[in-house]
C-alpha positions as CSV (number, residue, x, y, z in Angstrom):
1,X,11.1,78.1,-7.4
2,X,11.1,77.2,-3.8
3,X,7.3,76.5,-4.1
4,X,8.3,73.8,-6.5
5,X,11.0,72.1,-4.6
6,X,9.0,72.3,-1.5
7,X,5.9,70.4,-3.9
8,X,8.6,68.1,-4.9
9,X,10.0,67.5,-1.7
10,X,6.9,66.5,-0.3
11,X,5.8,64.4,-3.3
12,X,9.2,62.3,-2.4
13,X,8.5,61.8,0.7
14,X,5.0,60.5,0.3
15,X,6.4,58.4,-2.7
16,X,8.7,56.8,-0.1
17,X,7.0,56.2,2.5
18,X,4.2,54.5,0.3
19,X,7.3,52.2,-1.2
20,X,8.7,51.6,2.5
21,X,4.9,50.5,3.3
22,X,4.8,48.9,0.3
23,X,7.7,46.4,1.0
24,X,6.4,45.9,4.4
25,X,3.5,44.3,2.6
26,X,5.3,41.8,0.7
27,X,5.7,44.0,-2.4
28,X,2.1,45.4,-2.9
29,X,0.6,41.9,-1.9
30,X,-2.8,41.4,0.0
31,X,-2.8,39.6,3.2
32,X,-5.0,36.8,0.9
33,X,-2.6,36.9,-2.2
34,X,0.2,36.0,0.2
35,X,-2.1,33.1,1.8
36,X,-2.8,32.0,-1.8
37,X,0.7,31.9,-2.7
38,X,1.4,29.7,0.5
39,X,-1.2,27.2,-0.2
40,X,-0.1,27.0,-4.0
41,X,2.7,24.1,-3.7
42,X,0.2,22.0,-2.0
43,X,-2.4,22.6,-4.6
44,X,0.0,22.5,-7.3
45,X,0.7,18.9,-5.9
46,X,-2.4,17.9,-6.2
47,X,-3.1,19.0,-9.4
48,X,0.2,17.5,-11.3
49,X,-0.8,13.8,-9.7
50,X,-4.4,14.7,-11.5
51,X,-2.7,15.6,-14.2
52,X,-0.6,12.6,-14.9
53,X,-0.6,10.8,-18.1
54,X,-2.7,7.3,-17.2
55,X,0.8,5.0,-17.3
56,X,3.0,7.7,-15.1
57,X,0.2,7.1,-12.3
58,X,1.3,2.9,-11.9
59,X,3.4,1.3,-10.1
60,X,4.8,-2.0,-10.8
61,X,5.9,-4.2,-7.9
62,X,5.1,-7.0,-5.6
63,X,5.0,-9.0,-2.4
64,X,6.4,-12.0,-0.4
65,X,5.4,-14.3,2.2
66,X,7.5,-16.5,5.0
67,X,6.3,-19.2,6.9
68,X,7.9,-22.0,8.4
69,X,7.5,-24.8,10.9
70,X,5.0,-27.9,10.1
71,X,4.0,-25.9,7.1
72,X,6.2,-24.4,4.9
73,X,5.5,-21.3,2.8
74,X,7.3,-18.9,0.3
75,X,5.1,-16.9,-1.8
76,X,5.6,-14.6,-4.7
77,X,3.4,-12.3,-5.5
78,X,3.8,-9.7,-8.8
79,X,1.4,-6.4,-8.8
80,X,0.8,-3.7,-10.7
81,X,-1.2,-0.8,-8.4
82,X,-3.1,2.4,-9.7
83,X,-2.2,5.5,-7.6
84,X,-5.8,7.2,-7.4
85,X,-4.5,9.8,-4.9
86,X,-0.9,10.6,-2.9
87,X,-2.3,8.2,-0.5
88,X,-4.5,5.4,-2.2
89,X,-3.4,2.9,-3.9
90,X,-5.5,-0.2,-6.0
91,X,-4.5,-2.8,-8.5
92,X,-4.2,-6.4,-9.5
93,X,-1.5,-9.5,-9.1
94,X,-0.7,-12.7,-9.6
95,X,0.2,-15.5,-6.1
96,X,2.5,-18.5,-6.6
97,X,2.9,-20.2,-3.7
98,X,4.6,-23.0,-2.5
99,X,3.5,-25.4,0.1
100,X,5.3,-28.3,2.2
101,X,3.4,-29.8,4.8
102,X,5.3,-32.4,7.2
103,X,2.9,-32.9,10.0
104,X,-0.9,-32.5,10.3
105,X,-3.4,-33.1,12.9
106,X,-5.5,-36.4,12.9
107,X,-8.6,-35.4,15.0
108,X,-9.7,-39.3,14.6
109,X,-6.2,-40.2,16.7
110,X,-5.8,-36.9,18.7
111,X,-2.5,-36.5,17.7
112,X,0.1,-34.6,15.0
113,X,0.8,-37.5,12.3
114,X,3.9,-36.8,10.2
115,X,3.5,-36.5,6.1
116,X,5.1,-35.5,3.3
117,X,2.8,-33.3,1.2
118,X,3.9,-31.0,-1.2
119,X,1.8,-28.9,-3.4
120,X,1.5,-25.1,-5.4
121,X,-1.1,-22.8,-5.1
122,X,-1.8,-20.2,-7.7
123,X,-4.4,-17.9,-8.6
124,X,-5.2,-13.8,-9.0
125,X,-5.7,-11.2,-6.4
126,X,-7.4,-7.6,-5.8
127,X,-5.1,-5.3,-3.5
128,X,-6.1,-2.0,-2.1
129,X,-3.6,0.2,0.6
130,X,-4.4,3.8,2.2
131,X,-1.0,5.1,3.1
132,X,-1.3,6.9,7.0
133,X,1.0,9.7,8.1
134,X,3.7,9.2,5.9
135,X,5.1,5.8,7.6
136,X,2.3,3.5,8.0
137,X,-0.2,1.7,5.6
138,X,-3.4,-0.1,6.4
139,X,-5.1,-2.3,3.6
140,X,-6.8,-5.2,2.3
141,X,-6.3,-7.9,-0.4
142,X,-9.2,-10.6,-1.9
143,X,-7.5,-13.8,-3.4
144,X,-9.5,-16.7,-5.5
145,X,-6.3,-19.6,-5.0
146,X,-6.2,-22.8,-6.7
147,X,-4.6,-25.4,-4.2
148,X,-4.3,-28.9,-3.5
149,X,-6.5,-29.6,-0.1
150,X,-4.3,-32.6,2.2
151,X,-7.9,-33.6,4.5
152,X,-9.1,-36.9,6.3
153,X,-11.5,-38.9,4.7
154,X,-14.6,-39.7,7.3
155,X,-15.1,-42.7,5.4
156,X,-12.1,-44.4,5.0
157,X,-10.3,-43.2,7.7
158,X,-7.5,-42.4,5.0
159,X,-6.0,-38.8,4.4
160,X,-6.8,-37.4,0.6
161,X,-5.5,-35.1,-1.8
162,X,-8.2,-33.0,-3.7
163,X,-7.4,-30.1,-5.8
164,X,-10.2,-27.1,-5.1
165,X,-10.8,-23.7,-5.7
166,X,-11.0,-21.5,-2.3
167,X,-10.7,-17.8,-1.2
168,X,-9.1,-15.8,0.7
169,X,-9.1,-12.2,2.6
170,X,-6.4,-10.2,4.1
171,X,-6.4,-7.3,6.1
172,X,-2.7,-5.9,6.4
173,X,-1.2,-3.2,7.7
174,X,2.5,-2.1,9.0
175,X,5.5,0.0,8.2
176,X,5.5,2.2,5.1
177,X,8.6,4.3,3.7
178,X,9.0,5.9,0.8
179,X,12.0,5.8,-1.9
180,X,11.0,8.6,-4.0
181,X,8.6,9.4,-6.6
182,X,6.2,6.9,-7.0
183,X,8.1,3.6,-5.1
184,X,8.0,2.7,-1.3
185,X,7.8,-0.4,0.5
186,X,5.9,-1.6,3.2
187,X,6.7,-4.5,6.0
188,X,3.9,-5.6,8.4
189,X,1.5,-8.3,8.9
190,X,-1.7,-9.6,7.9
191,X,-4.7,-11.3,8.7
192,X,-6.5,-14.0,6.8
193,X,-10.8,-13.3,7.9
194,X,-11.4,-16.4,5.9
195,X,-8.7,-19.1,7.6
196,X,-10.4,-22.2,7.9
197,X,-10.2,-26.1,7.5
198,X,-9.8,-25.9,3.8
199,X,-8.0,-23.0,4.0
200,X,-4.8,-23.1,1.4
201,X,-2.4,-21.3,4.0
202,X,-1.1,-23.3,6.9
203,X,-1.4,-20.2,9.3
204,X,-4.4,-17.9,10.1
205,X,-1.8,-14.7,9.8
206,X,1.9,-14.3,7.7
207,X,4.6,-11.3,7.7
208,X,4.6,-9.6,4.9
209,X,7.2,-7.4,2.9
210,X,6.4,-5.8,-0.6
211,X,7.9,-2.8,-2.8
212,X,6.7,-1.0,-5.4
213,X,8.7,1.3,-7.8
């Protein structure tokens, strides 16, 4: 009988010291099973914004523009994106724009001759924004506008009014916060590469402000 106890005595022990052991382990876990475990959220992430139904993965939004002085400008600007990854975003829109112009530049005089042109431009875009450390956004954006072009004819000596086709590309970039799930918004500035004489915005760069939910 006292052999018994003695064989039971010692099983106990061993049994708890391989349970104590056991919880130092993190219940029975592997050192890898525990990084596994650690890295699952982030993978699990991942794999629910892969796993999103085609229409849960858009967001529906847009942009607008502010310029004034000699050239007036408010711009609307309605897009739909595509969220490819947590951080890039692509899609299509729509510009309206209006323009007032009340002085322009008369390079046959040398000097700024008032006006009074007013016009609309219109036309689709391409958009395309990497988001960068949470609070900033870097991007571009190709527009084909319809506008009317306010120009000096060589000929007459007269200024003109001719309704063209032209394009234009942006590189943007600023402030980016986000509002939860799929919306944010973005403030910054951009840059048109393609500003020229015929160019259907009065300024070479514009603020910017958009929001997407």
């Amino acid at each position: 009988m006292k052999k018994l106890l003695a064989l039971l005595f010692v099983l106990g022990t061993c049994q708890l010291y391989a349970q104590n052991e056991r919880f130092k382990t993190g219940g029975g876990r592997s050192q890898n099973n525990q990084e596994q475990e650690q890295k699952a959220p982030e993978k699990k992430k991942k794999k629910a914004l892969n796993e999103r139904p085609f229409r849960d993965r858009l967001v529906f939004g847009g942009g607008l523009g502010l310029s004034f002085g000699n050239t007036t400008q408010i711009m609307l600007a309605p897009q739909v994106g595509y969220r490819q990854t947590e951080d890039f975003i692509y899609g299509v829109g729509f510009i309206y724009n209006y323009l007032n112009v009340n002085e322009v530049y008369n390079a046959g005089t040398g000097r700024w001759e008032p006006i009074d042109f007013e016009s609309t431009i219109y036309g689709p875009n391409l958009f395309a924004d990497y988001f960068l450390f949470d609070q900033g956004f870097v991007g571009a954006q190709l527009e084909i506008l319809n506008f009317d072009s306010y120009g000096l004819n060589s000929n007459s000596g007269n200024f003109e009014v001719n309704n063209i086709w032209g394009t234009v590309l942006w590189l943007e970039g600023g402030y980016l916060t986000r509002l939860g799930g799929n919306s944010f918004a973005q403030i910054g500035v951009r840059v048109n590469l393609l500003h020229g004489a015929n160019s259907p915005y009065g300024n070479w760069w514009l603020p910017m402000i958009s929001f997407f939910f």
